[in-house]
Residue frames as a rotation matrix with the C-alpha (Angstrom) as fourth column:
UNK 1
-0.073 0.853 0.517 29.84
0.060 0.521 -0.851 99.42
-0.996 -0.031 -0.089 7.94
UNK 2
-0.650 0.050 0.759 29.06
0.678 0.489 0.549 98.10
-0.344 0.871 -0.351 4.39
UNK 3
-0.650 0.653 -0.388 26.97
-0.757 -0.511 0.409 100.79
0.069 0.559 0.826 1.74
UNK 4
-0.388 0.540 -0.747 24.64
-0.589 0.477 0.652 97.66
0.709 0.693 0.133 1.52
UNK 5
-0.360 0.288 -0.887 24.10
0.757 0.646 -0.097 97.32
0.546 -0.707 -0.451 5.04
UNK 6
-0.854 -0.011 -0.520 23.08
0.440 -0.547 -0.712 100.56
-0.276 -0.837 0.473 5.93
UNK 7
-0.561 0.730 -0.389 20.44
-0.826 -0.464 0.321 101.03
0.054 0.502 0.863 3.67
UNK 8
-0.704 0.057 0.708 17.92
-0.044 0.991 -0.124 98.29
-0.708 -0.119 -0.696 4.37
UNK 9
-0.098 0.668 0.737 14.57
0.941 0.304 -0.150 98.98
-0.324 0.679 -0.659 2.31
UNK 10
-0.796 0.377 0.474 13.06
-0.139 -0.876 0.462 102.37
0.589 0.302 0.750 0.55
UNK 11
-0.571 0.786 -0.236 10.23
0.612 0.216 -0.761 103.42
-0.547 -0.579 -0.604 2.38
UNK 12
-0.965 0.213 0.151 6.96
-0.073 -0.777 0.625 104.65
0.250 0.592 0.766 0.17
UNK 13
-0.607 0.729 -0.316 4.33
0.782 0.478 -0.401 106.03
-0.141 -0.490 -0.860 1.13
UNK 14
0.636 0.555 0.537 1.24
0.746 -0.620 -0.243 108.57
0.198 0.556 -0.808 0.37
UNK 15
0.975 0.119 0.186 2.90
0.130 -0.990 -0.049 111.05
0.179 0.072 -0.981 1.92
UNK 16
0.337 -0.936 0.098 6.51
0.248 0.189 0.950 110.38
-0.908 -0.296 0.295 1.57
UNK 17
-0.371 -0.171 0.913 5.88
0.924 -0.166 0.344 110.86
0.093 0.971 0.220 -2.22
UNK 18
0.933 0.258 0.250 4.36
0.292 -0.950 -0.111 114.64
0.209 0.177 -0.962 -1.43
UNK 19
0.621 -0.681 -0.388 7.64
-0.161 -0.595 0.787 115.00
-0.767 -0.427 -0.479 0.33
UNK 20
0.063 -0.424 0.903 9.13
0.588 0.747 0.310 113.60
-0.806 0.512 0.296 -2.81
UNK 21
-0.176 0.012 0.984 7.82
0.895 -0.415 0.165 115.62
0.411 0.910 0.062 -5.63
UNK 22
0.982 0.042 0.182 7.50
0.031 -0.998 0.063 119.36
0.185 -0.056 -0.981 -3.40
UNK 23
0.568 -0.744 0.351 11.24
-0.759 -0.309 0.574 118.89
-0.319 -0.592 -0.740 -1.30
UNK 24
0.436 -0.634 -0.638 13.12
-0.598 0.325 -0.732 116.09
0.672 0.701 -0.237 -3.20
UNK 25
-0.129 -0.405 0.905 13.14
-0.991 0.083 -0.104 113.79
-0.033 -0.911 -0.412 -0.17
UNK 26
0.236 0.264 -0.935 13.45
-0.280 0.940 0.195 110.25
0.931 0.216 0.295 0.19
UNK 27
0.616 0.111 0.780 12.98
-0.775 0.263 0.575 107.68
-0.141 -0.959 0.248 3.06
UNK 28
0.018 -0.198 -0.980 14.76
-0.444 0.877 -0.185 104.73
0.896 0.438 -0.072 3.57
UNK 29
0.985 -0.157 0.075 14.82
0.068 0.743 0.666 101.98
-0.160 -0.650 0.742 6.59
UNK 30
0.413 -0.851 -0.324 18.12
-0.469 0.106 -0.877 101.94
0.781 0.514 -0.355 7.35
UNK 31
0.365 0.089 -0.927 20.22
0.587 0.750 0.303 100.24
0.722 -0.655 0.222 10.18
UNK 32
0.859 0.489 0.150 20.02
0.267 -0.679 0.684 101.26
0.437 -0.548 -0.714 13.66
UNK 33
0.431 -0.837 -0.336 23.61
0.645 0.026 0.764 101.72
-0.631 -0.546 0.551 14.10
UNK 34
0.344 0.103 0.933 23.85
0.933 -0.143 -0.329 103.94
0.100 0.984 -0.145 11.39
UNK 35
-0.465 -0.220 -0.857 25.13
0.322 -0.944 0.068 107.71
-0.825 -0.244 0.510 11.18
UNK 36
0.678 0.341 -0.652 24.11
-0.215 -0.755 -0.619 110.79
-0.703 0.560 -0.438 8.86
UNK 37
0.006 -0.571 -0.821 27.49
-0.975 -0.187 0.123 110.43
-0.224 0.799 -0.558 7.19
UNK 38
-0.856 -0.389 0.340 27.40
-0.082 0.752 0.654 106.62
-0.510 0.532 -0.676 6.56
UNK 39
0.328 0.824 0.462 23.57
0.622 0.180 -0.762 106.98
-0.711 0.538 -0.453 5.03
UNK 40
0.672 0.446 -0.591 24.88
-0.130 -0.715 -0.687 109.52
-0.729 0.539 -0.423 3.17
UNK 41
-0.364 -0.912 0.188 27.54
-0.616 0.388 0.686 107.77
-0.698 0.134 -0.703 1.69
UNK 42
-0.830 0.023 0.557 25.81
0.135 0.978 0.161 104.79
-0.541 0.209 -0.815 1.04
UNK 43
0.486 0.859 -0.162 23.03
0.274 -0.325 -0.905 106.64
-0.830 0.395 -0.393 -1.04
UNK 44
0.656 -0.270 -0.705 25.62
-0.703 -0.558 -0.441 108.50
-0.274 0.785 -0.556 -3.41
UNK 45
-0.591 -0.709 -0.385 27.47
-0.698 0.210 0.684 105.72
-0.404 0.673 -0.619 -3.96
UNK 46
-0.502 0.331 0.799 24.35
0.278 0.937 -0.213 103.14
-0.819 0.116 -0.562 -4.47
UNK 47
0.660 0.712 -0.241 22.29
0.391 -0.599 -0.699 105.95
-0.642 0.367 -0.673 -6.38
UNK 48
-0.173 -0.340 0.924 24.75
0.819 -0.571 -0.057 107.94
0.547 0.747 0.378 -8.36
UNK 49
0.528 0.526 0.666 23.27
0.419 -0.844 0.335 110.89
0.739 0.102 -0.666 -7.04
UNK 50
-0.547 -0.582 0.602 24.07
0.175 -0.783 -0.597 114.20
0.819 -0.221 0.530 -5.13
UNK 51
0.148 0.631 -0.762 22.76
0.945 0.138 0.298 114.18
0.292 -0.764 -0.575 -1.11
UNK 52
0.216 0.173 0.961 22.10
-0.049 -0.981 0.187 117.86
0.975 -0.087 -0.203 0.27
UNK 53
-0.350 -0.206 0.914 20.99
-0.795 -0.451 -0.406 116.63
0.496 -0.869 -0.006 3.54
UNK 54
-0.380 0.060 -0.923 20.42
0.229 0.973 -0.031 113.69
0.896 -0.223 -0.383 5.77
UNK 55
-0.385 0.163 0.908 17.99
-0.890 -0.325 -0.319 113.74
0.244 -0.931 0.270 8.92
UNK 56
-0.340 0.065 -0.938 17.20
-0.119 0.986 0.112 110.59
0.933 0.150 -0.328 10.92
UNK 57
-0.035 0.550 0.834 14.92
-0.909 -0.363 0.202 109.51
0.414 -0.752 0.513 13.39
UNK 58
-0.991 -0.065 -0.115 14.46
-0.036 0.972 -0.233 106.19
0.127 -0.227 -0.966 15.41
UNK 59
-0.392 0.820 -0.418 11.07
-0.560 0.148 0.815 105.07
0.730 0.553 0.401 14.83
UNK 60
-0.559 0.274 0.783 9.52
-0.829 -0.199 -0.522 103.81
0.013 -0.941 0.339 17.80
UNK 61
-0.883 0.368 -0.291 8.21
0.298 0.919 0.259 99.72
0.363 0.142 -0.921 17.96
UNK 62
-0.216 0.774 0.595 4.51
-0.767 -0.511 0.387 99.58
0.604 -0.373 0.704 18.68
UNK 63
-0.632 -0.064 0.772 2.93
-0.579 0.701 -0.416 97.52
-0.514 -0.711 -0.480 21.46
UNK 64
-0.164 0.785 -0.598 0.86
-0.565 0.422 0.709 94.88
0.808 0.454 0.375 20.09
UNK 65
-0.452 0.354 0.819 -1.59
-0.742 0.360 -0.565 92.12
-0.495 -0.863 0.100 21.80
UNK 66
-0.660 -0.294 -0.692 -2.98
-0.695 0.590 0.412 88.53
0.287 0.752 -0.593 20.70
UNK 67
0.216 0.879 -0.426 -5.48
0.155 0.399 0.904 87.73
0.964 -0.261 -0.050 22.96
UNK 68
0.993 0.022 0.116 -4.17
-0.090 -0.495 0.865 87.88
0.076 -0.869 -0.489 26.37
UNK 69
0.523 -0.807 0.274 -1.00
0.783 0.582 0.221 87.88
-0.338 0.099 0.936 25.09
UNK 70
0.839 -0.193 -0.509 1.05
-0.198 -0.979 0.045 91.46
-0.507 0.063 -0.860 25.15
UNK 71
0.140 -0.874 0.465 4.41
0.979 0.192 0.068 92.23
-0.148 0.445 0.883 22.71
UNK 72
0.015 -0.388 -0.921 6.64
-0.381 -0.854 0.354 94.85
-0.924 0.346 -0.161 21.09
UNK 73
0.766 -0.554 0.325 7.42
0.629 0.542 -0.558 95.06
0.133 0.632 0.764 18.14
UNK 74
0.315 -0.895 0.316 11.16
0.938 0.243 -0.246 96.40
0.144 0.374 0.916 17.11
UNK 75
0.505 0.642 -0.577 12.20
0.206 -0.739 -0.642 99.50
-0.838 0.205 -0.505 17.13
UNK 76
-0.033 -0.547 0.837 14.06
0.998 0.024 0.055 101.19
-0.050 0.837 0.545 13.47
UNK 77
-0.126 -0.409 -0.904 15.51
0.238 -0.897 0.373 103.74
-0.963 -0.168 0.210 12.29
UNK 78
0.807 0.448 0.384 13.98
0.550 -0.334 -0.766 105.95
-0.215 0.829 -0.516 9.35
UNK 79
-0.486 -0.848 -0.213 16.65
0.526 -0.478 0.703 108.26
-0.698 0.230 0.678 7.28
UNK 80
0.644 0.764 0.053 15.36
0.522 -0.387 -0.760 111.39
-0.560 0.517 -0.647 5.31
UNK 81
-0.344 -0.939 0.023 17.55
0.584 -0.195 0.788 112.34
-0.736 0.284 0.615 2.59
UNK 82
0.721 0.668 -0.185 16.95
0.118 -0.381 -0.917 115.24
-0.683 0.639 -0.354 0.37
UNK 83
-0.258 -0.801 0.539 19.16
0.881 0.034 0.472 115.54
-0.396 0.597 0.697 -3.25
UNK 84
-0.646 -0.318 -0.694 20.49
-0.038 -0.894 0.446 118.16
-0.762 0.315 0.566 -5.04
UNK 85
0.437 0.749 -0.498 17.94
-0.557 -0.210 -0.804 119.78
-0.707 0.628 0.326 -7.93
UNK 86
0.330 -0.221 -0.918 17.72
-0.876 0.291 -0.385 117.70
0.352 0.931 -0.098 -10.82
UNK 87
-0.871 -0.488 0.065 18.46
-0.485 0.829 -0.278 114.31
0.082 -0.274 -0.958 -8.83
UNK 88
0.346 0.789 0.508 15.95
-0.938 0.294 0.183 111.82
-0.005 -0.540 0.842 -8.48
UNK 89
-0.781 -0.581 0.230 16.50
-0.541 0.813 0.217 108.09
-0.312 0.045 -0.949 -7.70
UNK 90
-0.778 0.171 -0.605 15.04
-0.457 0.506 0.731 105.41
0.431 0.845 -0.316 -10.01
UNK 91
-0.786 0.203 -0.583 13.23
0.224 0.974 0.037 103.15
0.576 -0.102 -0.811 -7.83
UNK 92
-0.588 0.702 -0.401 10.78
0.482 -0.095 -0.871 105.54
-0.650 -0.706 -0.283 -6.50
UNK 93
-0.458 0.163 -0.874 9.77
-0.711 -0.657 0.250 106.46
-0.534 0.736 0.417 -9.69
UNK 94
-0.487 0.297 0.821 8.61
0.290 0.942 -0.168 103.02
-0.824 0.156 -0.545 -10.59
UNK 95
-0.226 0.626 -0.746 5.47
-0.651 -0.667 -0.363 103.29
-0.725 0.403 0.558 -12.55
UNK 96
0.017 0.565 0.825 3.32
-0.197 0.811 -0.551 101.14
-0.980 -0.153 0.125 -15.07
């Protein structure tokens, strides 16, 4: 699988950035065929950077409804990657 298919989006949120700035973790959407060792790949080579560890979870679709109309949505797969001290990766740093 392609570095540029296994990572699909970053994922930020309030508390994805505490896990950010106390434990150097990032999220990312990634695809649901994925492994630990191809996310972790496809971070150090998109990022530059140095991966410690890689945990990953499948992310359950919720049910939704529309009137008397019932659905899923999807489910996806979430990837938590923490880096070595003194890594961080650009694009979750943003800022104004």
């Amino acid at each position: 699988m392609n570095q540029l298919e296994v990572i699909k989006a970053p994922l930020i949120t309030e508390k994805l950035d505490g896990l950010r700035e106390t434990q150097r973790t990032y999220a990312f959407e990634v695809a649901d065929k994925a492994n630990k060792h191809e996310v972790r790949a496809a971070v150090e080579k998109l990022f530059g950077v140095h991966v410690e560890d890689v945990r990953t979870l499948v992310m359950r679709g919720k049910n939704k409804r529309v009137g008397l109309r019932q659905g899923k949505q999807s489910n996806w797969k979430k990837a938590l990657v923490r880096l070595r001290e003194g890594d961080k990766i650009e694009i979750f740093e943003g800022g104004a």
